[in-house]
C-alpha positions in Angstrom: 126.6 -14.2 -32.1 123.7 -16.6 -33.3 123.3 -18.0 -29.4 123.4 -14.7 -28.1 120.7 -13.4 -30.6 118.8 -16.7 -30.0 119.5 -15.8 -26.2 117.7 -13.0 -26.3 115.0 -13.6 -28.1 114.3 -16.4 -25.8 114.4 -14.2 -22.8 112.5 -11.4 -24.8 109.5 -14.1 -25.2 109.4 -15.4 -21.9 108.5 -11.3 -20.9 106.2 -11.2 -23.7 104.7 -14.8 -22.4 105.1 -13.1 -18.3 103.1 -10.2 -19.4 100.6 -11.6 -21.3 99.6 -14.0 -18.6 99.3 -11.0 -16.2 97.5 -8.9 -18.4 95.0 -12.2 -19.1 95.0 -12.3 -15.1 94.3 -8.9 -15.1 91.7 -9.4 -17.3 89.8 -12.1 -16.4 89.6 -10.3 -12.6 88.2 -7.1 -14.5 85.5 -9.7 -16.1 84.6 -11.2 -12.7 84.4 -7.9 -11.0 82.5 -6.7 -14.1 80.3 -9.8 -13.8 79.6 -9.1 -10.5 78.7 -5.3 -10.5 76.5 -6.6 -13.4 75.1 -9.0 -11.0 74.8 -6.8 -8.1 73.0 -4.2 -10.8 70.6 -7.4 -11.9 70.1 -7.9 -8.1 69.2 -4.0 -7.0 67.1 -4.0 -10.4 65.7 -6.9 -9.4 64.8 -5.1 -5.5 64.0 -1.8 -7.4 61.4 -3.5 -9.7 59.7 -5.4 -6.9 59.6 -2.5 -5.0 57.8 -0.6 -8.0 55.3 -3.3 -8.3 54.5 -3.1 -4.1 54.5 1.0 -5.2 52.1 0.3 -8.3 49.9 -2.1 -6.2 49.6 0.3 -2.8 48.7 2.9 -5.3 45.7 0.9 -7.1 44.5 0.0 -3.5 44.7 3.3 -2.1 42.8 4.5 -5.3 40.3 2.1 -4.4 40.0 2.9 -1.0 39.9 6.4 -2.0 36.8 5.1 -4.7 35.2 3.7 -1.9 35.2 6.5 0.2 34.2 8.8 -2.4 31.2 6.3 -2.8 30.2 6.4 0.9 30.4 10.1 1.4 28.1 10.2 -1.5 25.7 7.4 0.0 26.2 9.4 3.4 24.8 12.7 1.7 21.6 10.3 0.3 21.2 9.3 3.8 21.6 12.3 5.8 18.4 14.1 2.5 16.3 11.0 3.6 17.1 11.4 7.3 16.1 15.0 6.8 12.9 14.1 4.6 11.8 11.2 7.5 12.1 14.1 10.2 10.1 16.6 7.8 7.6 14.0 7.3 7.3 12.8 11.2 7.2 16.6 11.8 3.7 16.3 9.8 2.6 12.6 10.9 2.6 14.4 14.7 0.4 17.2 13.3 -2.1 15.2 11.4 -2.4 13.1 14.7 -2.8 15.9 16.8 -5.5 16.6 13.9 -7.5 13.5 13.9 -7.2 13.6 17.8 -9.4 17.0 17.1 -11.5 15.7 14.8 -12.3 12.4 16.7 -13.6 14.5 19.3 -15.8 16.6 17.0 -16.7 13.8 14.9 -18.0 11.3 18.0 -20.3 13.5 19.3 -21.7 14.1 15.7 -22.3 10.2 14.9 -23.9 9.8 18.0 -26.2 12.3 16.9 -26.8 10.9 13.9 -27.4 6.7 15.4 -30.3 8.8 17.3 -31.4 10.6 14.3 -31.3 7.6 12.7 -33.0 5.4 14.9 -35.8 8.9 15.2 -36.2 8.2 11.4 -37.0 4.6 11.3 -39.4 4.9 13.7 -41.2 8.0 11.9 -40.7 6.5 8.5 -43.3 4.6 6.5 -43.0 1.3 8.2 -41.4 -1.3 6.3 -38.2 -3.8 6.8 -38.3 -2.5 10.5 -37.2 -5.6 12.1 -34.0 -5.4 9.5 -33.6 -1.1 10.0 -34.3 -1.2 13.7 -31.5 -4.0 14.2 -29.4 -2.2 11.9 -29.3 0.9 14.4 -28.4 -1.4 17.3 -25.4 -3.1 15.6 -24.8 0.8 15.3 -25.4 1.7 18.8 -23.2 -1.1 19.8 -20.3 -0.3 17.1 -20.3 3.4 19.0 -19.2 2.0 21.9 -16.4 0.0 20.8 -13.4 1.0 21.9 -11.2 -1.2 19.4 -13.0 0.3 16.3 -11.4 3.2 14.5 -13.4 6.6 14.2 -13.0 6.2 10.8 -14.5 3.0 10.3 -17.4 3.8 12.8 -17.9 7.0 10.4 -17.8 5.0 7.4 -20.7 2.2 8.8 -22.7 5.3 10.1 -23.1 7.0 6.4 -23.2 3.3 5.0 -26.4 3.2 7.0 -27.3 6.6 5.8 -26.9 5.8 2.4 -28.6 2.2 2.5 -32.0 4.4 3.7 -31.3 7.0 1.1 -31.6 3.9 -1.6 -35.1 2.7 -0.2 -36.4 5.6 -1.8 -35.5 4.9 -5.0 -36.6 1.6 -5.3 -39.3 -1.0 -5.2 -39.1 -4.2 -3.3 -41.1 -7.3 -2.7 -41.1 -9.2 0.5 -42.8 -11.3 3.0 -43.3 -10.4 6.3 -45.8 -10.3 9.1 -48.8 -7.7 9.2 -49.0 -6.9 12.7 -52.6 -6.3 14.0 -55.3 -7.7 16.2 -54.4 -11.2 14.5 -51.1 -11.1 12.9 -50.5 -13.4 9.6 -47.9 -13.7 6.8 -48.5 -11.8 3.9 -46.7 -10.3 0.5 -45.5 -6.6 0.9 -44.5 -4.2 -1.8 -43.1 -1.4 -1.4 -42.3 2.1 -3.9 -39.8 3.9 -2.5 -41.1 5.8 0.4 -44.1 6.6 -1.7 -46.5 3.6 -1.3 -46.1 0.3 0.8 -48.6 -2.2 0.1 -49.7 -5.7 1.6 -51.1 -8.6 0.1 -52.5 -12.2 1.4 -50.5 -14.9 0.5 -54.1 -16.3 -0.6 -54.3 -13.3 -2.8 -57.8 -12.3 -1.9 -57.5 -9.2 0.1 -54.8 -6.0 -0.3 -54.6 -3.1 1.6 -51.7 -0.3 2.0 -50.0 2.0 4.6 -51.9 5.0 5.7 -49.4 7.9 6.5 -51.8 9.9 7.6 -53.7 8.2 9.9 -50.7 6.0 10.7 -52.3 3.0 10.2 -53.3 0.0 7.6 -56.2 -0.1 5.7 -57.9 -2.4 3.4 -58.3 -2.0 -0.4 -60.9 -2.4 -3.1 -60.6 -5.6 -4.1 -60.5 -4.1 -7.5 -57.0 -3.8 -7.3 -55.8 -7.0 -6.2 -54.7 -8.0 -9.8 -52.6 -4.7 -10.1 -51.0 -5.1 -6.5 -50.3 -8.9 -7.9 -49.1 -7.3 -11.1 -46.5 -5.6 -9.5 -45.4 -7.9 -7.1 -44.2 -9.8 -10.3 -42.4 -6.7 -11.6 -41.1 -5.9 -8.5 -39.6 -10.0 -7.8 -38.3 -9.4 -11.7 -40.9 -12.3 -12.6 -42.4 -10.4 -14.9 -41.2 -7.3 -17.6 -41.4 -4.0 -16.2 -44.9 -2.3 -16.8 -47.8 0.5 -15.5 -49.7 -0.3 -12.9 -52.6 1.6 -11.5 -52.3 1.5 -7.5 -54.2 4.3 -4.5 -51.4 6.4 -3.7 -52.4 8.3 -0.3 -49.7 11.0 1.7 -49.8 13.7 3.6 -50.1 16.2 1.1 -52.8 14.8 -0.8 -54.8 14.7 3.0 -54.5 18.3 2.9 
């Protein structure tokens, strides 16, 4: 009895030992295949992540693509303002020159008529400085027939002339020059605006003045040599302003 129940707990171990090594077996291939689908779940995280990251990083560039083309339509709509601004402004560049072609051919005819008027002046006027006025209406007469000088800048030398004879009448001036006559010499002139022009020797012995009305020059008392001499001084700034008691003889006071 004792070797049959040893028997068959022999045999009953060796099924417990058979099973349990096939159950181990069994379990060890459900690890594996576990460790595998876990692997294969590593691997398509793995391609599911790096396909997120190519997603994230298509995404930032097309957000900056779409930046920059947000930024170039708006530079586009700057461009095409200016674009339309440029052709408003050519629009009025064409008219203005269309305008100063006008004018040009209003305003030469014009300076030419005032170079002659000029000229008409200097030769009327009380004659002093006329070597200096009469070349200053040639370099004018020469200036109008220059074809590589603006109208503008003719205009402007034209009424620069204007205005240099408009200051002779307000000032005095002292200079030496040549009386003309039967014998011509050097002598001191001194001019009041339009009003007076005066002569004296260099010797300071004689003095004489301009005679509008007869058009000619004519000696003086020698009584006002020391005045004439007087403001010669004030006139070179050699001496402090100051009255001076001088013939004064136009037109008017001839009638």
């Amino acid at each position: 009895m004792m070797r049959t129940a040893t028997a068959g707990a022999a045999i009953a171990i060796a099924a417990v030992s058979a099973t349990g090594v096939a159950w181990a077996q069994s379990l060890d291939s459900a690890i594996d295949r576990g460790v595998q689908r876990t692997a294969q779940a590593q691997s398509q995280q793995d391609q599911i992540d790096e396909v997120f990251e190519q997603t994230q990083e298509r995404l930032r560039e097309y957000q900056d693509v779409q930046k920059q083309i947000d930024n170039l339509e708006v530079y586009l709509a700057q461009l095409e303002r200016q674009v339309a601004n440029q052709d408003r402004e050519l629009t009025s560049i064409n008219t203005s020159i269309e305008k100063v072609t006008l004018i040009e051919r209003q305003v030469t005819p014009l300076m030419l008529k005032m170079v002659d008027a000029l000229d008409q002046f200097v030769e009327l006027d009380v004659p002093f400085l006329l070597d200096e006025r009469r070349g200053r209406v040639d370099k004018l007469r020469d200036l109008m027939d220059r074809a590589n000088v603006t109208v503008a800048e003719k205009f402007r030398t034209v009424t620069g002339a204007y205005q240099t004879e408009m200051e002779y009448g307000r000032t005095i001036e002292a200079y030496r020059g040549v009386l003309p006559g039967e014998t011509e010499r050097e002598v001191d002139f001194l001019r009041f605006g339009r009003v007076a022009l005066l002569y004296q020797t260099l010797d300071q012995t004689r003095v004489g003045m301009w005679n509008p009305v007869s058009g000619s020059w004519e000696q003086l008392p020698r009584e006002y040599v020391g005045q004439v001499t007087q403001a010669i001084r004030i006139a070179r700034e050699q001496a402090a302003p100051d009255l001076v008691r001088l013939p004064i003889k136009t037109a008017e006071t001839a009638e």
